[in-house]
KEKOL-927237 format. One line per field, with one value per residue: residue number from 1; x, y, z of N, C-alpha, C, CB in turn. Coordinates in pm, 1 decimal. Glycine has a CB too. Example, Ala and Ser with C-alpha at 12.3 -4.5 7.8 and 13.67 -1.06 7.14 Angstrom:
<recs>
resi	[1, 2]
nxx	[1319.0, 1285.0]
nyy	[-569.0, -225.0]
nzz	[780.0, 708.0]
caxx	[1230.0, 1367.0]
cayy	[-450.0, -106.0]
cazz	[780.0, 714.0]
cxx	[1320.0, 1290.0]
cyy	[-330.0, 3.0]
czz	[780.0, 787.0]
cbxx	[1130.8, 1408.4]
cbyy	[-447.3, -59.8]
cbzz	[904.6, 572.5]
</recs>
This chain:
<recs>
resi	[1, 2, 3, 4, 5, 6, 7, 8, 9, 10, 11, 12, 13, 14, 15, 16, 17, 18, 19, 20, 21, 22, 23, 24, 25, 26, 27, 28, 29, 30, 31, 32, 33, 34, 35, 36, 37, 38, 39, 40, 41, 42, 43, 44, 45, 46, 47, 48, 49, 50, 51, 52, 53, 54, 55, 56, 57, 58, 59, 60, 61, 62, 63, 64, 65, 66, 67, 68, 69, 70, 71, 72, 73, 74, 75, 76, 77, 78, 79, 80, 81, 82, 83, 84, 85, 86, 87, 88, 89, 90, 91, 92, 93, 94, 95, 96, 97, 98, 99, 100, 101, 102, 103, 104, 105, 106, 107, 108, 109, 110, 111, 112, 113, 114, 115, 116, 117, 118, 119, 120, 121, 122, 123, 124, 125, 126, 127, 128, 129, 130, 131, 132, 133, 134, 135, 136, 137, 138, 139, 140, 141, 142, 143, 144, 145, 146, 147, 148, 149, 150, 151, 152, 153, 154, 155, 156, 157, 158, 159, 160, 161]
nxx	[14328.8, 14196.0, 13928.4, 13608.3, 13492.9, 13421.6, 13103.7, 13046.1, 13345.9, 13534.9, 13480.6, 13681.9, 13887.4, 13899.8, 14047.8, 13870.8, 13858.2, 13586.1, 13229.6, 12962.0, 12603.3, 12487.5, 12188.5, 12243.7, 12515.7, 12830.6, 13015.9, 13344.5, 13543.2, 13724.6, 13682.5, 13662.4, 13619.5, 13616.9, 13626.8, 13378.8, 13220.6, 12996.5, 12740.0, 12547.8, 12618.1, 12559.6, 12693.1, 12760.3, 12852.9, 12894.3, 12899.3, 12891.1, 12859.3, 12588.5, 12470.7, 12258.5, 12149.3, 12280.0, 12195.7, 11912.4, 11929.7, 12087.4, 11927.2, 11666.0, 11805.2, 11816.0, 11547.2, 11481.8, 11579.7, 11503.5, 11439.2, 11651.3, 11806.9, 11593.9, 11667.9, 11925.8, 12081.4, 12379.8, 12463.0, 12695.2, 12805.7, 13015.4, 13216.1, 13461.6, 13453.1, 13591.6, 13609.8, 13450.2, 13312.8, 13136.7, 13042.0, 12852.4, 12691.8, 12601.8, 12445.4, 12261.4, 12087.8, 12009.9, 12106.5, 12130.3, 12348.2, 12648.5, 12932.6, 13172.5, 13523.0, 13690.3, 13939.3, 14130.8, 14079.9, 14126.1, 13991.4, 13810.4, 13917.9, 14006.1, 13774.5, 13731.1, 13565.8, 13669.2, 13588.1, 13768.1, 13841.7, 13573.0, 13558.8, 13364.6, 13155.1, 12796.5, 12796.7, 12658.9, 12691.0, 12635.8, 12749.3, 12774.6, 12746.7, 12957.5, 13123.2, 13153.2, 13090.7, 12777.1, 12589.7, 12562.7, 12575.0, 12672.7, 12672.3, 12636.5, 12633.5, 12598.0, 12283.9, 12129.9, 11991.7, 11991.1, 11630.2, 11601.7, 11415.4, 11475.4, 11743.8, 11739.5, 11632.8, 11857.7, 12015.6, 12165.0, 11964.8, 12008.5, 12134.8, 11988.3, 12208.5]
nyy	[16530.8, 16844.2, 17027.3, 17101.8, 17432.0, 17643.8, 17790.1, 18147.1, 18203.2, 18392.9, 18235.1, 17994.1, 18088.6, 18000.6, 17920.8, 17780.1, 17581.6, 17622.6, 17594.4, 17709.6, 17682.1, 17952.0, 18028.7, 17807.8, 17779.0, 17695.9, 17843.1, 17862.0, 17951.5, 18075.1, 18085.8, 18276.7, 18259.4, 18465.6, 18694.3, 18692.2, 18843.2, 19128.8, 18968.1, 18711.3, 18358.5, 18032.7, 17721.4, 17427.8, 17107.1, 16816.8, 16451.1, 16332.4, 16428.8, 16308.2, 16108.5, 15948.5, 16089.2, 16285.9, 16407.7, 16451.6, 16612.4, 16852.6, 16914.7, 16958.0, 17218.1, 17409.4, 17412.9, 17531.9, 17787.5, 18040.1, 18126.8, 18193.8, 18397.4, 18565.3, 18645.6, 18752.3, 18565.9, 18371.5, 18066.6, 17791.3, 17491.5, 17196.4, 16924.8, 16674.4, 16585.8, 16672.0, 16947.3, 16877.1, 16659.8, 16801.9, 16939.0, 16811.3, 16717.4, 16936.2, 17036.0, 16795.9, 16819.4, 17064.5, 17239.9, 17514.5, 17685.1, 17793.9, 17461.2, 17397.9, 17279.1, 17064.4, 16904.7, 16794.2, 16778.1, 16959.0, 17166.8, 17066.3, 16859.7, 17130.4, 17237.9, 17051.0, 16784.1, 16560.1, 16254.2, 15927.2, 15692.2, 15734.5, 15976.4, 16273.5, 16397.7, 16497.8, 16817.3, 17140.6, 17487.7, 17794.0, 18132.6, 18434.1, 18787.2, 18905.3, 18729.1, 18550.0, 18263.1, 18153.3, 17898.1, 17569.1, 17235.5, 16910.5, 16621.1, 16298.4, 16014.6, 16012.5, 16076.4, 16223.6, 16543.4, 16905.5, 17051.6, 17327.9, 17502.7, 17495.5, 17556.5, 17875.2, 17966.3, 18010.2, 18187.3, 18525.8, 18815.4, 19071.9, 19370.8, 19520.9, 19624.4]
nzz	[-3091.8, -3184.1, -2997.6, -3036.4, -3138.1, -2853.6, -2754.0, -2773.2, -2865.6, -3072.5, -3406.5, -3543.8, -3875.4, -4181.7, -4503.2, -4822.7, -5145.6, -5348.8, -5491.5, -5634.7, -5739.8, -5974.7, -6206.0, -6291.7, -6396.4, -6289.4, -6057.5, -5934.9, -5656.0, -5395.8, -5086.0, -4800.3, -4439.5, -4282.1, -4416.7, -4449.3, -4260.5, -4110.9, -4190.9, -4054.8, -4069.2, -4182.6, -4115.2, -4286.4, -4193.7, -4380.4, -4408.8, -4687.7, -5060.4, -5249.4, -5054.2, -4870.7, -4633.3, -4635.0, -4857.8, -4801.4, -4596.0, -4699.5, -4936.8, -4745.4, -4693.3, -4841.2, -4968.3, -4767.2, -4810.5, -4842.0, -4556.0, -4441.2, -4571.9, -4523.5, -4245.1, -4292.8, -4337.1, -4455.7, -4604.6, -4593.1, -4728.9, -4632.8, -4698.8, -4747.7, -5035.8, -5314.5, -5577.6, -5809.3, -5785.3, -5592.0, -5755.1, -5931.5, -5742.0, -5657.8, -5933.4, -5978.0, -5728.0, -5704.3, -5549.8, -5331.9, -5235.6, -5212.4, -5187.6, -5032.3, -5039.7, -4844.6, -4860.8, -4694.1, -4516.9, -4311.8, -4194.1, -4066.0, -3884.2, -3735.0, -3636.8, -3477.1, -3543.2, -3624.5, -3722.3, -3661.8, -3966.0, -4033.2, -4141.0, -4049.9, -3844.8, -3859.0, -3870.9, -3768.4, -3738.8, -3635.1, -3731.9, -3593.0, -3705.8, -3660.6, -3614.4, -3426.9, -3295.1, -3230.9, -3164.8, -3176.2, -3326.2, -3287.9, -3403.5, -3274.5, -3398.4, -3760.5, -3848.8, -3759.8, -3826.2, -3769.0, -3808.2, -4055.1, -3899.5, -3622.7, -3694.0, -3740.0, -3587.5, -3397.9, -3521.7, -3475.3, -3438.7, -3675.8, -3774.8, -4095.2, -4385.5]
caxx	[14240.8, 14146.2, 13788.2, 13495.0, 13549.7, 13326.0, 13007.5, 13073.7, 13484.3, 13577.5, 13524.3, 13815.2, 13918.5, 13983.9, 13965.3, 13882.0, 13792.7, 13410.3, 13150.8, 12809.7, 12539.8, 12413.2, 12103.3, 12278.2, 12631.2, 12921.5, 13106.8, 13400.7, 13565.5, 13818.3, 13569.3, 13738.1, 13559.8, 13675.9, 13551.2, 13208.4, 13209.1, 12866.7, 12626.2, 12556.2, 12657.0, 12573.7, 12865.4, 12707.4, 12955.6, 12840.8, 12984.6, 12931.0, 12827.0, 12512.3, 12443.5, 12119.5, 12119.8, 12339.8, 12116.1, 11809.8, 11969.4, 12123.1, 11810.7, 11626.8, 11790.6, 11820.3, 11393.2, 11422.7, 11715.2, 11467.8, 11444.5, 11806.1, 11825.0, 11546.2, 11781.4, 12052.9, 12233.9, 12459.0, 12479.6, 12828.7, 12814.6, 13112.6, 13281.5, 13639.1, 13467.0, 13594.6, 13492.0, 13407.4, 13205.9, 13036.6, 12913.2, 12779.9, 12571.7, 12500.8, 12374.1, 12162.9, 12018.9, 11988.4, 12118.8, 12140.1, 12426.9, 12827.0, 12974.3, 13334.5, 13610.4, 13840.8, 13995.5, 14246.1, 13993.4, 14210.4, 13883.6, 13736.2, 14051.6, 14041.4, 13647.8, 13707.7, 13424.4, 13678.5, 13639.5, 13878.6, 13789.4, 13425.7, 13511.0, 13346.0, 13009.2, 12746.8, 12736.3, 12620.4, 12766.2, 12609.9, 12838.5, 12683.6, 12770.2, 13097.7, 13241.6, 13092.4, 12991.6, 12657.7, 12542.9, 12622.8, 12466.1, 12732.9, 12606.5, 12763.8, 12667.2, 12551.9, 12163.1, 12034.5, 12034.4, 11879.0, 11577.1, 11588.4, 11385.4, 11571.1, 11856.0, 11677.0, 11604.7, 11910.6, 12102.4, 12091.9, 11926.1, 12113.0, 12042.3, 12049.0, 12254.2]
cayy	[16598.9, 16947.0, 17027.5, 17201.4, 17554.9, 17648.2, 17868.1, 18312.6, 18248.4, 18414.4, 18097.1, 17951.0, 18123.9, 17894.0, 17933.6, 17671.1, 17620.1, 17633.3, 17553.1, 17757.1, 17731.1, 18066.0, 18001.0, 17688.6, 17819.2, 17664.3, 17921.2, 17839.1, 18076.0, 18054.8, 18137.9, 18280.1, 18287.1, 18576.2, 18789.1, 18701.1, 18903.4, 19149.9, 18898.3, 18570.8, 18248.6, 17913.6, 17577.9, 17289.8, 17020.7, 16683.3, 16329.9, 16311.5, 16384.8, 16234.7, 15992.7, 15990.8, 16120.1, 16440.5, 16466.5, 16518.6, 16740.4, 16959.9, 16994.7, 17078.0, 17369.3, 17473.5, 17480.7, 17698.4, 17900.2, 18191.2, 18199.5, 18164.7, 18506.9, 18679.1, 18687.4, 18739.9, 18429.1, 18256.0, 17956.2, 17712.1, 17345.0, 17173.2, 16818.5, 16677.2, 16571.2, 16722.0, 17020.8, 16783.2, 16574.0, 16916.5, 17037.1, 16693.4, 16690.5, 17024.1, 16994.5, 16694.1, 16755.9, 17186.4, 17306.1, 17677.4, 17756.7, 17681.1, 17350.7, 17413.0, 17162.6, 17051.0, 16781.5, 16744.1, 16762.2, 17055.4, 17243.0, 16900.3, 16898.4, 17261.3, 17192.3, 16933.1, 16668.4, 16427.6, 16077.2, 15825.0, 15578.0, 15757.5, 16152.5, 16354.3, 16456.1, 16531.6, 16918.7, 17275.5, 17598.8, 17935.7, 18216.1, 18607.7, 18896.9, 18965.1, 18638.5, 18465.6, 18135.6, 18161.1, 17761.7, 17460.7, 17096.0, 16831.0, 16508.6, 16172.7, 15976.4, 16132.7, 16014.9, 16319.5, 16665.2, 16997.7, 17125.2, 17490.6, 17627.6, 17518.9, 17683.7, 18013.9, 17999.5, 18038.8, 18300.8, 18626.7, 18911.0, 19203.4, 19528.9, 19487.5, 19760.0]
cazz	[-3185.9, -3140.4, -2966.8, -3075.7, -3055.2, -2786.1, -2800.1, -2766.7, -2925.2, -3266.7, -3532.0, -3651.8, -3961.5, -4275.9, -4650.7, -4883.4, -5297.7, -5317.3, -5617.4, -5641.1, -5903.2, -6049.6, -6338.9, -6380.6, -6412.3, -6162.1, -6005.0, -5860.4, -5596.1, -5255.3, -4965.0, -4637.1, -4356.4, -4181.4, -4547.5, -4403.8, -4149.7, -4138.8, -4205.3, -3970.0, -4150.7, -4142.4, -4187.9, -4257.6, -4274.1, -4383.0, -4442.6, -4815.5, -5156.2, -5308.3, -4943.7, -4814.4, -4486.1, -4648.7, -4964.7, -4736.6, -4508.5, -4819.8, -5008.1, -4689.1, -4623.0, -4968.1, -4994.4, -4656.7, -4794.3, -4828.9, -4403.1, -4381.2, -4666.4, -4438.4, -4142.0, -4364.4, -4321.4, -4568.5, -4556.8, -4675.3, -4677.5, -4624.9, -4688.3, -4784.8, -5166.7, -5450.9, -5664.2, -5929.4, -5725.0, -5522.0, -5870.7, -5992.8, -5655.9, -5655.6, -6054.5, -5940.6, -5627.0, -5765.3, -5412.1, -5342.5, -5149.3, -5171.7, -5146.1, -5011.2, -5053.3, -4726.6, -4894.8, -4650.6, -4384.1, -4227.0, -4134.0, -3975.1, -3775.0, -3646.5, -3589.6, -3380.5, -3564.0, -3720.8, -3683.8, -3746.4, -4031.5, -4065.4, -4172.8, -4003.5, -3734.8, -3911.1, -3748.8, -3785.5, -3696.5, -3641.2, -3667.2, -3602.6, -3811.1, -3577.1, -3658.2, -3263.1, -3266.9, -3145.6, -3161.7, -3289.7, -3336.5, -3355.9, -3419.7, -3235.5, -3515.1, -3837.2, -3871.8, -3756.5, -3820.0, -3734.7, -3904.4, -4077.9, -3780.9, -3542.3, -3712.8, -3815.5, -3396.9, -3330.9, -3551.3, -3451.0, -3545.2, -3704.2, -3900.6, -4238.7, -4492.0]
cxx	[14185.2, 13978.0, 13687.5, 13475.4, 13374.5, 13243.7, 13053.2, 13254.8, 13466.8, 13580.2, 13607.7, 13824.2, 13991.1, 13944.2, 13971.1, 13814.5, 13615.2, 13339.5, 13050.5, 12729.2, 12491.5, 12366.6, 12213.3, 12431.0, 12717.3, 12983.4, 13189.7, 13477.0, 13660.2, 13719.2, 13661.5, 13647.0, 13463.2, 13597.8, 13376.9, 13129.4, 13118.5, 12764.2, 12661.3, 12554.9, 12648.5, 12668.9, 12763.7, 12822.3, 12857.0, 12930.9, 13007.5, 12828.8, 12734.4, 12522.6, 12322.9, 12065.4, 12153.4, 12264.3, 11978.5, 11835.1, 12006.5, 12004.4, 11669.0, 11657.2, 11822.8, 11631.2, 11383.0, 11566.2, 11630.9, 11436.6, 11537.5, 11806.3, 11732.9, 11608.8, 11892.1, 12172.2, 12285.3, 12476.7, 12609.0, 12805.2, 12953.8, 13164.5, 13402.1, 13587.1, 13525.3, 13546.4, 13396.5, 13292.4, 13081.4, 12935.5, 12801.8, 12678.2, 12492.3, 12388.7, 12249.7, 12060.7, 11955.0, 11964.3, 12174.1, 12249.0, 12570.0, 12818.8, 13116.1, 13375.1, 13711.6, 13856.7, 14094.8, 14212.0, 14070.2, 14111.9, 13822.8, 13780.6, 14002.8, 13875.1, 13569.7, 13581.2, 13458.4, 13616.0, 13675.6, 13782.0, 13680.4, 13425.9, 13573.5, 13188.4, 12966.5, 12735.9, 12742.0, 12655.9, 12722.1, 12734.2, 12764.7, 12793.0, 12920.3, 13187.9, 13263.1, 13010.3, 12920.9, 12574.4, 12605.4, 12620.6, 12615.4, 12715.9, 12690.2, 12764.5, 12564.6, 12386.7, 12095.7, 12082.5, 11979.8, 11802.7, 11603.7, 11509.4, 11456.2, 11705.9, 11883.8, 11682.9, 11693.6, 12019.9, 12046.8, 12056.9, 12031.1, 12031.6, 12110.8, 12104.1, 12321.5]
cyy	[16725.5, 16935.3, 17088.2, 17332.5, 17571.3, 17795.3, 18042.3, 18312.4, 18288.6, 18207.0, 18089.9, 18015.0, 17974.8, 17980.2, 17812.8, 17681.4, 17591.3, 17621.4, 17594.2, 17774.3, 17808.0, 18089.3, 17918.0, 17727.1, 17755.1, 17789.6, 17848.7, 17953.3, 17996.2, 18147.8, 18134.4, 18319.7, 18402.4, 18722.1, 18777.4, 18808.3, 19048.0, 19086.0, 18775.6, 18445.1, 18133.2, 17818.8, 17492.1, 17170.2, 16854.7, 16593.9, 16309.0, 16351.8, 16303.2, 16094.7, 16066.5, 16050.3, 16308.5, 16521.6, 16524.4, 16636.0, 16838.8, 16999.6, 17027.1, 17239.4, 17462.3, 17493.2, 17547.0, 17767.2, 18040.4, 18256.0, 18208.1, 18321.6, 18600.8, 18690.3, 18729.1, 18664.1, 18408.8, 18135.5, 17835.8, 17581.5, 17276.3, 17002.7, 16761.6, 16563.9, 16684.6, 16859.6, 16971.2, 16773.9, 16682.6, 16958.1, 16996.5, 16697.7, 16826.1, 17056.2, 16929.5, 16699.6, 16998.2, 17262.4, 17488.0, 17753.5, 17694.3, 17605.4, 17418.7, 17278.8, 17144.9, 16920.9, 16721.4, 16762.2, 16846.5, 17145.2, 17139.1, 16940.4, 17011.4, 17223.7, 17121.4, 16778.7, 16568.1, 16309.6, 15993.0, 15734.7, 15653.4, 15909.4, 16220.1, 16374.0, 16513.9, 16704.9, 17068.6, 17390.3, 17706.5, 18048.5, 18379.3, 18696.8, 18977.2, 18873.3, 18499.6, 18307.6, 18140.0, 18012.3, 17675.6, 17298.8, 16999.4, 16678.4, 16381.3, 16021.3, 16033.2, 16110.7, 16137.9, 16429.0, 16793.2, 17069.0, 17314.1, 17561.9, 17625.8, 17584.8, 17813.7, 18026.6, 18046.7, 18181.7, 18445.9, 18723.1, 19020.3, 19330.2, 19521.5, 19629.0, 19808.8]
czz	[-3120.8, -3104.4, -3052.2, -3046.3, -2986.3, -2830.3, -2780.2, -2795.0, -3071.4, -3308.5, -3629.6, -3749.6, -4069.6, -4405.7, -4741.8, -5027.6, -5253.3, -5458.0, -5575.8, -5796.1, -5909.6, -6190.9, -6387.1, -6421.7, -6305.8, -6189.2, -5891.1, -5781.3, -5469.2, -5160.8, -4891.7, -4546.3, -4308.3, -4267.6, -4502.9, -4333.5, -4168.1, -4150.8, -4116.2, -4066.4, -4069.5, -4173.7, -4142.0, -4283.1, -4269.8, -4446.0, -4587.4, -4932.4, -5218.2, -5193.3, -4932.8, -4716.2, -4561.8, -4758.6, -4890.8, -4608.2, -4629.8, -4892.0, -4900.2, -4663.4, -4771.1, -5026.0, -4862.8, -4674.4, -4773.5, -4668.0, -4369.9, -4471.7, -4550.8, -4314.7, -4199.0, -4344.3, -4439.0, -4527.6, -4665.0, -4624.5, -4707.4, -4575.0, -4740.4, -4968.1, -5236.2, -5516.0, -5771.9, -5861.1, -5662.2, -5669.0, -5884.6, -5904.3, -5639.0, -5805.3, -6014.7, -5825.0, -5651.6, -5560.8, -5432.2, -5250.2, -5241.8, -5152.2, -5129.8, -4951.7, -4914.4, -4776.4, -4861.3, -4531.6, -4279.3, -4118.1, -4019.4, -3868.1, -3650.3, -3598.1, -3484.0, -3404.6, -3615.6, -3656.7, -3781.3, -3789.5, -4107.4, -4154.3, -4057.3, -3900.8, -3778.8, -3808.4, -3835.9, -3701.0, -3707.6, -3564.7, -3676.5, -3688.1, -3765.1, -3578.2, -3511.5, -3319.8, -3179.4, -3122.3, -3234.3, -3224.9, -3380.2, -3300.3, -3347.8, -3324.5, -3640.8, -3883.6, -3858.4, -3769.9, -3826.4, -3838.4, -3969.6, -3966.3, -3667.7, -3530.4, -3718.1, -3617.0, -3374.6, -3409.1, -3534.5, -3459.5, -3563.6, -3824.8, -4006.3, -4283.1, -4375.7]
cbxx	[14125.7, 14184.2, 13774.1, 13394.1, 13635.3, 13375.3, 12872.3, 13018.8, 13597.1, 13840.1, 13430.9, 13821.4, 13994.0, 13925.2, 14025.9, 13829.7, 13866.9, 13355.2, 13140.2, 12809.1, 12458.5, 12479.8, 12051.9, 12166.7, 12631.2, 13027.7, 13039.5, 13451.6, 13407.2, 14012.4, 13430.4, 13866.2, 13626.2, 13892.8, 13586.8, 13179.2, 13351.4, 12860.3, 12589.2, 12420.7, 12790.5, 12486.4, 13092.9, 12574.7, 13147.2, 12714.0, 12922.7, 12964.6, 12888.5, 12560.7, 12548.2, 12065.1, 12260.1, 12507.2, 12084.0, 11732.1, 12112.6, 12224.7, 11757.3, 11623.0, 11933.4, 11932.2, 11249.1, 11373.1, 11837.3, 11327.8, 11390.7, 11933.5, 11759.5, 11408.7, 11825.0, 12093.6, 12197.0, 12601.0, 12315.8, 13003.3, 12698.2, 13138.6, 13217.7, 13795.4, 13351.1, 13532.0, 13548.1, 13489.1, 13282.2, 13149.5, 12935.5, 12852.9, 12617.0, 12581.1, 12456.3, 12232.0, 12147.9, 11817.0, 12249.6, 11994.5, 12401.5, 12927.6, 12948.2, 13382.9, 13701.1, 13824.2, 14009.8, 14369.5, 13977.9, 14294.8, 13767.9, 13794.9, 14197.6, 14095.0, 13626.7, 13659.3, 13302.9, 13833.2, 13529.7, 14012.4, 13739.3, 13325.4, 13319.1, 13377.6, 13001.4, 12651.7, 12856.9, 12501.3, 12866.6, 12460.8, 12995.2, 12654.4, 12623.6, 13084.3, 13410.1, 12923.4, 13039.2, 12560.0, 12423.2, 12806.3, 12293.7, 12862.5, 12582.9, 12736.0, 12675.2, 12657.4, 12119.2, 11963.9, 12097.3, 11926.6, 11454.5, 11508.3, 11246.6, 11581.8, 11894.4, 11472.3, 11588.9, 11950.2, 12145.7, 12087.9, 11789.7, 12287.8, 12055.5, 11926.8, 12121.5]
cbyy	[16505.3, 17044.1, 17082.7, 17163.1, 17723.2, 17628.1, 17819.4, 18395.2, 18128.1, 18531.4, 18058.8, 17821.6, 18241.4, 17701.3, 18055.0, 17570.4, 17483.3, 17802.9, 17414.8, 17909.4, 17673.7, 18159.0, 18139.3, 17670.9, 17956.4, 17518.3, 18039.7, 17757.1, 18173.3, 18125.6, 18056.0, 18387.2, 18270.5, 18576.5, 18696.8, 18599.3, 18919.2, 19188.9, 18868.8, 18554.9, 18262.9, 17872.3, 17545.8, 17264.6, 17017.7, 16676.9, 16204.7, 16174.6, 16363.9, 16221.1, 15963.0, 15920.9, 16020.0, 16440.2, 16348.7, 16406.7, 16712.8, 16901.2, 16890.6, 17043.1, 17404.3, 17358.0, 17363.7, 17669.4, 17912.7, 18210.8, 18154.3, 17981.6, 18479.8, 18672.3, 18584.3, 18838.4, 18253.2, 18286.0, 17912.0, 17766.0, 17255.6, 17278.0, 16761.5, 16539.2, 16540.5, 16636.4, 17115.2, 16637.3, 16471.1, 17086.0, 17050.4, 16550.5, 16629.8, 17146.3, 16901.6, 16589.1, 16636.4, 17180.4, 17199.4, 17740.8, 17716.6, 17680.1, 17220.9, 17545.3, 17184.7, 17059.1, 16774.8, 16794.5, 16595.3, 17163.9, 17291.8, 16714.5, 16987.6, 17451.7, 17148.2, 17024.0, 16703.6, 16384.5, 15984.9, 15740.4, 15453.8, 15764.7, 16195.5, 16420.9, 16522.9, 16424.1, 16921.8, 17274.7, 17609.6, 17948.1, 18198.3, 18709.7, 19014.1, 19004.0, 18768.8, 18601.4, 18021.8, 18271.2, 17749.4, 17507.9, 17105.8, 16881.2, 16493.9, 16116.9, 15829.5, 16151.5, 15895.0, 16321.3, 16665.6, 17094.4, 17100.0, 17525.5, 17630.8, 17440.1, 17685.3, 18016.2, 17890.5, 17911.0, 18285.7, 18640.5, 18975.6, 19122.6, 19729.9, 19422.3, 19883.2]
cbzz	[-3231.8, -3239.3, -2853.8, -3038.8, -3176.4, -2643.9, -2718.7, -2573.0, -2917.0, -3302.5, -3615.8, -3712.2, -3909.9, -4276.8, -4742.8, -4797.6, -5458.8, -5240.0, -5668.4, -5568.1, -5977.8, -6036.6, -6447.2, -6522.9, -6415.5, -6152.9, -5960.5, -5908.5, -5551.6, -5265.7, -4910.3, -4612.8, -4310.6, -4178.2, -4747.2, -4313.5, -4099.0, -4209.2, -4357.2, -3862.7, -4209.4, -4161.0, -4082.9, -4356.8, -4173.2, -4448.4, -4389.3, -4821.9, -5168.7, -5470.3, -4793.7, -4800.6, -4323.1, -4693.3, -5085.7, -4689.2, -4388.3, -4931.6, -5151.0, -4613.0, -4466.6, -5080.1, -5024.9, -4421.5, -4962.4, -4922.4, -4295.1, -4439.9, -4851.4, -4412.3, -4053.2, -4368.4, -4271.9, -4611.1, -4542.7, -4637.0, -4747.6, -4557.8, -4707.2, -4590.4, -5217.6, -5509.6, -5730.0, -5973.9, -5594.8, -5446.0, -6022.9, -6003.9, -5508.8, -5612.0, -6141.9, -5918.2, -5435.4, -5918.2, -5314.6, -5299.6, -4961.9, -5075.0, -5239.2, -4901.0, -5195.7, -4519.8, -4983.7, -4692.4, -4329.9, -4337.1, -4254.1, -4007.0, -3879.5, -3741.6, -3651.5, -3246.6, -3653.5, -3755.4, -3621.2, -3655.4, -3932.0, -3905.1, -4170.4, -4104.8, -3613.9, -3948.0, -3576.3, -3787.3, -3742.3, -3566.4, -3746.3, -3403.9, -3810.8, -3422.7, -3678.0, -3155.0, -3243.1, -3217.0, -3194.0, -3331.1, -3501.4, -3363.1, -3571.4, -3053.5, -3501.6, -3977.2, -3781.4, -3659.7, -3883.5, -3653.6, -3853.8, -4220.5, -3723.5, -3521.5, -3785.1, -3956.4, -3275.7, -3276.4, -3687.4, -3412.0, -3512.5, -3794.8, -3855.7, -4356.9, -4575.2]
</recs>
């Protein structure tokens, strides 16, 4: 199984389908990475869909999306459900970012966070505005996971426009 790409390498490049709500609208879209590039971005990947550990991690950082916007982060969350299923939870739980689909857990993979039987490691990924993995939190089993300041800590600053 591939590793965890380590901290100051270019981050992996992937693209995957994606589901965002705008005033209640799904948008669906193909997110690539690599298209990010200018602004620092967060990857959240989590184990699942409407679970409890991932619902309170997802709608934390969706009531501190506005410190993740004043750095100008983005932020993509990312698990191997469904678009279906991403909408339904993002509908229900009224999250503010992307859900993107690896439904063939290809990203996992390159990520290095599978685990057999279980997924995936609950983990987080700061990438800077050049496309550098600048941190990243990966969980050894998925119970915990880092607050919005600790995340906001670590991405790093850039000049906006």
């Amino acid at each position: 199984m591939a590793k965890s790409p380590e901290i100051g390498v270019t981050a992996p490049d992937f693209t995957l389908p994606s589901v965002a709500l705008r005033d209640g609208t799904a948008q669906r879209a193909d997110l690539t990475l690599s298209q990010q590039r200018g602004n620092p971005l967060v990857l959240v990947f989590y184990p699942g869909d409407e679970t409890s550990v991932c619902t309170k991690q997802l709608c934390s950082y969706t009531s501190e999306l506005q410190r993740f916007s004043d750095l100008g982060a983005t932020v993509w969350a990312i698990s191997p459900q469904d678009l279906d299923s991403h909408e339904s939870f993002a509908r229900k739980q009224r999250l503010g970012f992307p859900l993107l689909a690896d439904t063939g857990r290809a990203v996992v993979r390159t990520y290095g966070i599978g685990l057999p039987g279980l997924g995936l490691r609950r983990s987080v990924f700061v990438i800077d505005a050049d496309g550098i993995l600048r941190w990243k939190h990966v969980a050894l089993i998925g119970l915990t996971y880092p607050d919005a300041t600790t995340i906001a800590d670590h991405i790093p600053a850039h000049s906006m426009g």
